[in-house]
N, C-alpha and C positions, 0 to 999 in steps of 0.2 A: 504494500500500500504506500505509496508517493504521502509524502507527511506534508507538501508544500509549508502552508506558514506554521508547522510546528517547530519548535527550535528550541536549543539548551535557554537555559534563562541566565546564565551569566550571558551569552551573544545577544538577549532582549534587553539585559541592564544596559550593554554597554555602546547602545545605540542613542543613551542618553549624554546630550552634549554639556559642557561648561555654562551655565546661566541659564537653562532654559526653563520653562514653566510645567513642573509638574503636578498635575492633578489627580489624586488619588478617591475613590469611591471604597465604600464602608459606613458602617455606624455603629461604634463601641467594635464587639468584635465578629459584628454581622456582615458577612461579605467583604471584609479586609482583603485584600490581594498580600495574604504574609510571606509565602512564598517571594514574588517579586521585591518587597521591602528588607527580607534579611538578606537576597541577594548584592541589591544596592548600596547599602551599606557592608558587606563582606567588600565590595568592588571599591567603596572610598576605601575604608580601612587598609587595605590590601596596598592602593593605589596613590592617595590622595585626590583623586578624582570620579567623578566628576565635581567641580565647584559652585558656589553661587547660586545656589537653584532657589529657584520661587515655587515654592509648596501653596497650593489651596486643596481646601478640603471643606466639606459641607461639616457633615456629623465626626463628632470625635473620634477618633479611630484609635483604640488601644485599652491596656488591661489597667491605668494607672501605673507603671510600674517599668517592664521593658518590651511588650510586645506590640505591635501596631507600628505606627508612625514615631515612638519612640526611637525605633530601631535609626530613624531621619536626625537625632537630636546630635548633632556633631557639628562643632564650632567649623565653619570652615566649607560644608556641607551644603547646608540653607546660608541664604542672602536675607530674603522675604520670607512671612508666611501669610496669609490669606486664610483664616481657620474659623469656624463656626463656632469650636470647642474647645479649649484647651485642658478641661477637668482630667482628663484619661492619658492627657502625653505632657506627665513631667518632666520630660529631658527637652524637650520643646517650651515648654513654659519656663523654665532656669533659662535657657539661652535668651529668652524673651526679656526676663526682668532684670538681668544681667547686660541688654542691651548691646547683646552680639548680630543678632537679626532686628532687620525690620519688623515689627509685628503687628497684626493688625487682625482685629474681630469682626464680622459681620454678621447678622443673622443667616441662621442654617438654610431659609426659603430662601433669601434673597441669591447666594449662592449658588443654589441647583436651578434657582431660575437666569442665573446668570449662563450658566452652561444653554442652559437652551438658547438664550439671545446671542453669545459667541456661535453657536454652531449656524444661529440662522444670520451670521453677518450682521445683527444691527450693533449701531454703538454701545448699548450698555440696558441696564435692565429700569426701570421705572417702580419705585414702588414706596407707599405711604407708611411701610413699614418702617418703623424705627425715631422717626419723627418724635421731638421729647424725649429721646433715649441719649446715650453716651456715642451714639451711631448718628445722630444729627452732626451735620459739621458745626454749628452753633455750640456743642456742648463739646465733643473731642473725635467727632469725625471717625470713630470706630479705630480710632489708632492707639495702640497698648501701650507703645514706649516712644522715648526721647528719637529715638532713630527710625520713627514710620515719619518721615516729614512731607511724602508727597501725598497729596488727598487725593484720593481716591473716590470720596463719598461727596456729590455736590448737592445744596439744595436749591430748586429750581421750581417758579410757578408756572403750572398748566391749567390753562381756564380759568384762571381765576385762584387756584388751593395748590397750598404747598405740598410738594413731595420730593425724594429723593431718586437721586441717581446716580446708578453703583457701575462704573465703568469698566468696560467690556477690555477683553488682552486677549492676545493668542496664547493657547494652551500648545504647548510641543509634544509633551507624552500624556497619556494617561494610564494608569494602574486601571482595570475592573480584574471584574470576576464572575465565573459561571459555573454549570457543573459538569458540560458534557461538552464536547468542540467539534466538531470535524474537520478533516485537513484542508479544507478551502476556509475556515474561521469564523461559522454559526455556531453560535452558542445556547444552550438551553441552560436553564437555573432551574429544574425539576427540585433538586433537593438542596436549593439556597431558601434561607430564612425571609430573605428582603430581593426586591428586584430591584432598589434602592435608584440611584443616578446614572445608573452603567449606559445605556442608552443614549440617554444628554451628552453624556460626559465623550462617548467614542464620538457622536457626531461631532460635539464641538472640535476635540481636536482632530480629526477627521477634515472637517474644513476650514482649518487652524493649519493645515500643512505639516500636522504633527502627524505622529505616531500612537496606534493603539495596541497596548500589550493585554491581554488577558488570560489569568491563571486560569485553570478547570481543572479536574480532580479524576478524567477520562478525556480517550481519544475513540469517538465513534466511525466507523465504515462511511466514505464519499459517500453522501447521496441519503444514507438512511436515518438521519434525522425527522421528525416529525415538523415539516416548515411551519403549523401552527404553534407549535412549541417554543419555536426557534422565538430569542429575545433580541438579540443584538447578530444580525444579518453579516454574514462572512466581507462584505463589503467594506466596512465599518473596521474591520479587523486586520492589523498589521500583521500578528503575533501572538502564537497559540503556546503555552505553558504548562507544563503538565507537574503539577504543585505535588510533594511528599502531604501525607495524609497528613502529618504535625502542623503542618503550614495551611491543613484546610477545612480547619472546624468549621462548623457552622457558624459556633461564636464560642467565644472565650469560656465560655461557664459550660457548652456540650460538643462534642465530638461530633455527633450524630444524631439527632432526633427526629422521626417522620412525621409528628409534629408539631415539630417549629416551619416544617416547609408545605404542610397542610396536606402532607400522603394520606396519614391516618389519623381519625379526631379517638382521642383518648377519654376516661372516666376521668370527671372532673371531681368530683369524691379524692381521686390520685392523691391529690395535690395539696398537701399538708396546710394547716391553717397559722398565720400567727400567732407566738404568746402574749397575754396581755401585760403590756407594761405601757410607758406613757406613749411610746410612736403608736402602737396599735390605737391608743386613745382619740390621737389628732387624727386618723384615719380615718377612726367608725366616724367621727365627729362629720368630719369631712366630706363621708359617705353619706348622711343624710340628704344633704343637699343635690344628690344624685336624682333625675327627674326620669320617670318611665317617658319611652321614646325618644328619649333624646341623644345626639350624638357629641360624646366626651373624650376629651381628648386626657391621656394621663402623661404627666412629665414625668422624670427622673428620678432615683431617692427617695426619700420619706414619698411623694404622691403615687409611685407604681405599687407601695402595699395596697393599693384603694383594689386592685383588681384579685388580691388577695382574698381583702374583705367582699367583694361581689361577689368572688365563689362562694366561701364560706356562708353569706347570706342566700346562695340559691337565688340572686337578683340580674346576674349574668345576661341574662335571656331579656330582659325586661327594659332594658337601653344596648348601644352601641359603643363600646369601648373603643377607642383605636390610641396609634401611634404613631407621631408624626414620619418615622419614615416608611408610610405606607402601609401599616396592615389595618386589614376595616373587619374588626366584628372579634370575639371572643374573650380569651383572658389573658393581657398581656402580663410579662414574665418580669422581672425583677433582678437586681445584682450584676454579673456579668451575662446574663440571659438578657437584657431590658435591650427593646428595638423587638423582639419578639414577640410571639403569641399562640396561646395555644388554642386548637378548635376555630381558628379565624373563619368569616365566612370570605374573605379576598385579601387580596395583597396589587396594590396600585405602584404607578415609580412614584418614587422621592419627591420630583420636581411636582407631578398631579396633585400628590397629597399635599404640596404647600398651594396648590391653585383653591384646594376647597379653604383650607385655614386661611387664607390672605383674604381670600372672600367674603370673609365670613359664614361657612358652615360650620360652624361648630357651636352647639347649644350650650356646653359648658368646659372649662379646664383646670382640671387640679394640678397646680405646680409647687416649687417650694421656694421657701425667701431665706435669707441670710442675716438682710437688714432692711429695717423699714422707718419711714419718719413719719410725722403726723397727717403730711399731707397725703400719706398712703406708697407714694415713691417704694420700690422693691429695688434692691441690689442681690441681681442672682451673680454678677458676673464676675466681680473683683472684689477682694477683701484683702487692701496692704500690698504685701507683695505677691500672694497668691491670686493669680488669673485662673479662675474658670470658664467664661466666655459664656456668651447668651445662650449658642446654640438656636434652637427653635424658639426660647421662651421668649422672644420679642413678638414673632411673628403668632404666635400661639395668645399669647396674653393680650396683644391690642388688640385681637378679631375676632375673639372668642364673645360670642355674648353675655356673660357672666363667668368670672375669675373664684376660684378660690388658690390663695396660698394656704401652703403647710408647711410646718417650724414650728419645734420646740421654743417658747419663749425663750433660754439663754442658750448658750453654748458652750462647748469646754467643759466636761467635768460632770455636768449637770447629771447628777442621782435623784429618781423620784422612786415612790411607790404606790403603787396601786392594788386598793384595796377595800373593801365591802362595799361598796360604791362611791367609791371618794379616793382623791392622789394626796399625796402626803409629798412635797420637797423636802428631800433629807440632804443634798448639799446642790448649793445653787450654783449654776455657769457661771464660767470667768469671765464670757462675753456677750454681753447686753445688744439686743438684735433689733431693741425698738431704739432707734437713733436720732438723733436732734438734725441731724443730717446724713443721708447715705453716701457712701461713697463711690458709688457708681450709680448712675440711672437705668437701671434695665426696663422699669413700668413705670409709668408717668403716674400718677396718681390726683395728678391737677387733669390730665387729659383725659382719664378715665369717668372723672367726677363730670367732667364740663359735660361726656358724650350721655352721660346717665347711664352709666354702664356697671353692672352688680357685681360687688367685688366684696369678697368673707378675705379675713386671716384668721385663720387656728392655730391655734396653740393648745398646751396639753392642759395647763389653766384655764383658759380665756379664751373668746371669740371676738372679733373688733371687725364691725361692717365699713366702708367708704361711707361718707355723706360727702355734699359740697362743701362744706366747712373743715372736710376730715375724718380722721381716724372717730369712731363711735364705741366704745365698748357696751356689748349687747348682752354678753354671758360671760360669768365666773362659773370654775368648776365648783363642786363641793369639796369642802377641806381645805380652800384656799382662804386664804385671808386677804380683803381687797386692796386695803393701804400695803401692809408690808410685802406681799409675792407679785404684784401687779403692779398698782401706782408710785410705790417706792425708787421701783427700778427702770422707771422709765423720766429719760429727760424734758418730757413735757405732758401735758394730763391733756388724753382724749376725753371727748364730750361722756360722761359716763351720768343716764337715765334711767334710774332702776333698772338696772341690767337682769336678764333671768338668771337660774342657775341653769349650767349644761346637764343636760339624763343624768342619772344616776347610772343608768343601764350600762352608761358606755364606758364606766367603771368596772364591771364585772364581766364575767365570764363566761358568762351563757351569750349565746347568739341575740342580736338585735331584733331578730324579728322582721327587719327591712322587705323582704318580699310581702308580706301582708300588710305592711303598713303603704306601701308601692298599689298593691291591688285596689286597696279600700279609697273610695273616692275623698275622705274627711271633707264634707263639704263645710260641717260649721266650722273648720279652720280656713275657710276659704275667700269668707265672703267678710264684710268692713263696711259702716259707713262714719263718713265723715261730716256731722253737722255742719261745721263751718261752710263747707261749700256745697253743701246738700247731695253729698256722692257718695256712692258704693260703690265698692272696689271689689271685683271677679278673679278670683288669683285662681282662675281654671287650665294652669301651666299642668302640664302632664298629664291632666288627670284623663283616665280611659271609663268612659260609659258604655258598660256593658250590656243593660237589662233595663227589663222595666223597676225594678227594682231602686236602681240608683238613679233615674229620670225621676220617681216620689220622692227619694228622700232629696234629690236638688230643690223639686217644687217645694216641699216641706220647710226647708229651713230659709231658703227667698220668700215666703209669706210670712214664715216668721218673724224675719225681720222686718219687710220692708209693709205688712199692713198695719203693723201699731205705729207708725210713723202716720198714716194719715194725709199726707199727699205726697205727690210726684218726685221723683229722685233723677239726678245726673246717674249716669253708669259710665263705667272702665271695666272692661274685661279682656283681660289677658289667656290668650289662647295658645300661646307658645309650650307644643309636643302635645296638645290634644287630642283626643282619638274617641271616637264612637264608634262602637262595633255598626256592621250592614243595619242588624235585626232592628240596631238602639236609634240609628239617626235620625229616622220618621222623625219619631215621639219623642225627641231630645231637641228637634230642630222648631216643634210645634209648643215644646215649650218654652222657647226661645222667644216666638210670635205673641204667646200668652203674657211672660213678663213685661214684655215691651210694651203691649196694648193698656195691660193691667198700670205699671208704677212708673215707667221711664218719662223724664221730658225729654232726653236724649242720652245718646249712649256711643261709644265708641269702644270700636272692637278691635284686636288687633293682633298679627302671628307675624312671625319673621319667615313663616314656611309660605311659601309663594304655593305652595300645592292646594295649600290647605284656606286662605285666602281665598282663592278662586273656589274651593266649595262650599265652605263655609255663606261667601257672596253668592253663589247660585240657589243655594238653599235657603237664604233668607230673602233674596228678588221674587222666587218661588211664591212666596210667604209675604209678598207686600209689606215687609218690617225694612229698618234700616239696613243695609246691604250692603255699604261700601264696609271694606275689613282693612285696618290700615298696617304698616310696616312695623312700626315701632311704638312703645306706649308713649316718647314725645311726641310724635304725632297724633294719637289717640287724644291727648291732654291737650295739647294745640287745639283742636278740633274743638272738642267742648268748649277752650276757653272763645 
């Protein structure tokens, strides 16, 4: 069999010239090309060459430690880097604050969408992302150290509204990776984790006049690949590599798993539960605000236990879990597993899954913070000298429609216990996370507030919502004491209004309950009104009507309230991740016609799901009621006013 572009991988390293731009594809240590990277570095080491080189990379690639793009951290080595991430390649992050390389952060979307605008030729990528962050050139231009002095990142008004733009360069090599090749260089990823950037990434430099190298873990017979299968088209491909098994996990934390690459769905029973101590707390915590139907995106750390606690609650099935690099549906994994999932129902590339997040599709996102100040500001990225870098959390955080952060109140040290319903601090963090100022901007907290946009912070204590004024505290734990473990240690007092206590439950050890508390409609927690401006407020976010059953008890508890009032009422109802079954919507939509006729002098409806808007609107024109369903509840409120 004629191998055409198969070839040794030291003769694929060493096609990499002095200065040139390499682009490597991965996330943590999903789809790494490690084969090719310990080659490359064996070839400087060896050599001194190649020099100067300009590394980008989307998602972090590496173990923390020495595998990944680590194996790149060589003074002399890298020139630039271009990184989404720096959390996972400490020998790259020492050169950086050390200010041996150029360095420089940008969001993980902005990046893979950058690969696609290089491949199709235009100048550079467009995007609102990042605006109000340490990624604005107004604040530091996404640049890490004293020696990133050329900007990169410009801002520029289109039509009217600012946004940024992240300028396009020729890519000369790029790293992927697959699982299967054939000697003209089609590749299948059957039993890769992530289909991640590979695609972007070869076309960019592809018509960048570069070189595309890709490892695989086989070599299949000309011709008998499955062309449906096929991901990244022999065309595309310089260079076929046939990687040692050590070099070709799936990801750092497995060897092999069928699935992480969605061959076979596994007993999710499997899959061990967390112990409870305070992370598991901030978790369940966190997990309440979890809405059936909605689509949630989970970060890194402390927020990928949440998919933990979904299995354990049996709540899995009842929303859409994903991950921003690309997998949609199941239970994503954790540790050096995290970028994966198990049971997924798809897997999208890289660059798509940041088309739905910039877009705004995503109902909700749990991520984690480090530091926060009153104005709500989050610093996930830098702390001193330590560089972790946004990653996705920019891009994930300003388009999400509602944010929660997770973070233990301190850090360093911090011992708690938990127990019979209640945490006990038995020795407190060295490092104080609620800040009089952060030191980086990763989340705007002035721009979250301005858009009206819903944002929690958890902690294993306390819960603190956004207002326009600021940080709110809304819940203390039990067992805490509010002056001395709360307001003592922080450098300025959020608004604090009889705040509740958090569960008790989420102190103990038995399961939450969450799938039954998901199912059950709770309408008398639903519904508000407000004398002052003669409104009732619909918080019909999630809830699914099933039966006639829960159509009564809606009627039920809306007459309760709204006929001992005695006349006419403003309405808001919010309808974001709603759902009525076939059998329900008749007689859910006819009671819609009834309130209205019955108490409303007007009413404004509203969903962010455009599907649902348009039937929602066709069923109420139907129905000769008010019909228009608007975007957002500023609009909604607009409207009325």
């Amino acid at each position: 069999m004629a191998l055409n572009k198969v070839i040794p991988v030291a003769d694929a390293v060493a096609l990499i010239r002095q200065g040139d731009v390499l682009a490597v594809a991965g996330y943590g240590g999903n789809g790494t090309p490690e084969e090719l990277l310990v080659a490359l570095e064996r070839r400087f080491l060896d050599s001194g060459s190649p020099r100067n080189l300009t590394l980008v990379y989307a998602g972090g690639q590496g173990d923390g430690k020495e595998r990944g793009l680590n194996r790149l951290g060589h003074e002399n080595l890298l020139k630039r880097v271009i990184g989404g991430h720096y959390g996972l390649v400490p020998r790259i992050e020492r050169l950086a604050v050390e200010n041996k390389i150029e360095a420089y952060n940008l969001p993980e979307g902005a990046i893979t969408h950058l690969y696609r605008d290089i491949a199709a030729g235009k100048p550079g990528t467009l995007s609102k992302v990042g605006l109000g962050t340490f990624v604005d050139p107004r604040i530091e231009g996404g640049k890490v150290n004293a020696a990133a002095t050329e900007d990169i990142v410009e801002l520029v008004t289109i039509g009217g509204a600012e946004a940024l733009f992240f300028k396009a360069f020729p890519i000369h090599v790029a790293f992927i990776r697959g699982t299967t090749a054939d000697p003209d260089g089609n590749v299948t990823m059957e039993k890769e984790s992530l289909r991640l950037e590979c695609l972007a990434l070869a076309l960019a430099a592809r018509n960048s006049g570069g070189v595309v190298l890709c490892q695989v873990e086989r070599i299949a017979q000309s011709g008998s690949l499955d062309a449906r299968r096929v991901r990244i088209p022999g065309i595309f491909v310089d260079a076929i590599i046939v990687a040692r098994p050590e070099n070709h996990m799936q990801n750092y934390g497995t060897q092999y798993n069928p699935a992480l690459s969605g061959e076979v769905r596994v007993p999710l029973e499997s899959l061990p539960a967390p112990p409870l101590d305070e992370k598991k707390v901030i978790a369940r915590r966190a997990a309440l605000e979890l809405m059936p139907n909605s689509i949630v995106n989970l970060g890194i750390g402390l927020p990928d236990m949440i998919g933990a606690i979904a299995n354990e609650e049996r709540i899995q099935d009842l929303m859409t879990l994903t991950v921003d690099p690309g997998v949609i549906g199941g239970v994503p994994l954790g540790g050096l597993d995290f970028g994966a999932s198990i049971n997924f129902s798809a897997a999208i590339d890289h660059p798509s899954q940041f088309d739905f997040i910039d877009g705004g599709g995503l109902d909700s996102a749990f991520l984690g913070f480090a530091e926060c100040d009153q104005t709500g500001n989050v610093n996930a990225s830098r702390f001193g000298k330590r560089i972790s870098g946004c990653g996705g959390f920019i891009d994930i955080s300003q388009n999400s429609k509602r944010v929660v952060f997770l973070g233990t109140f301190t850090a360093g040290g911090l011992t708690a216990e938990v127990r019979d319903g209640e945490i006990a601090i038995l020795t407190e963090g060295r490092h104080r996370k609620f800040v009089a100022s952060v030191g980086q901007i990763t989340f705007s907290g002035a721009l979250a507030a301005e858009g009206g946009k819903e944002v929690f912070y958890v902690t294993e204590r306390c819960v603190f919502a956004l207002r326009p004024d600021g940080l709110e505290l809304i819940e203390v734990a039990p067992g805490i004491d509010l002056e001395k473990d709360i307001l003592a240690l922080m450098p300025f007092r959020p608004r604090v209004d009889s705040p509740k206590i958090m569960e008790p439950a989420l102190f103990r050890p038995e399961p939450l309950g969450l799938r039954d508390r998901m199912l059950d409609i709770h309408i008398e927690d639903r519904l508000s009104y407000d004398p002052d401006s003669n409104t009732v407020f619909m918080n019909f976010a999630g809830m699914r009507v099933r039966n006639a059953d829960d159509i009564r008890r809606i009627k039920d508890a809306v007459d309760g309230l709204l006929e001992p009032l005695g006349k006419r009422v403003y309405s808001i109802v919010n309808y974001d991740s709603f759902a009525a079954d076939d059998d329900a919507l008749d007689g859910y939509m006819d009671l819609v016609r009834y309130v209205e006729n019955r108490y409303y002098l007007g009413v404004s409806r509203y969903t962010t799901s455009g599907f649902m808007r348009l039937k929602l609107g066709r069923e109420l024109e139907k129905r000769k009621v008010s019909s228009h369903v608007f975007e957002s509840g500023r609009e909604a409120q607009d409207n009325l006013r």
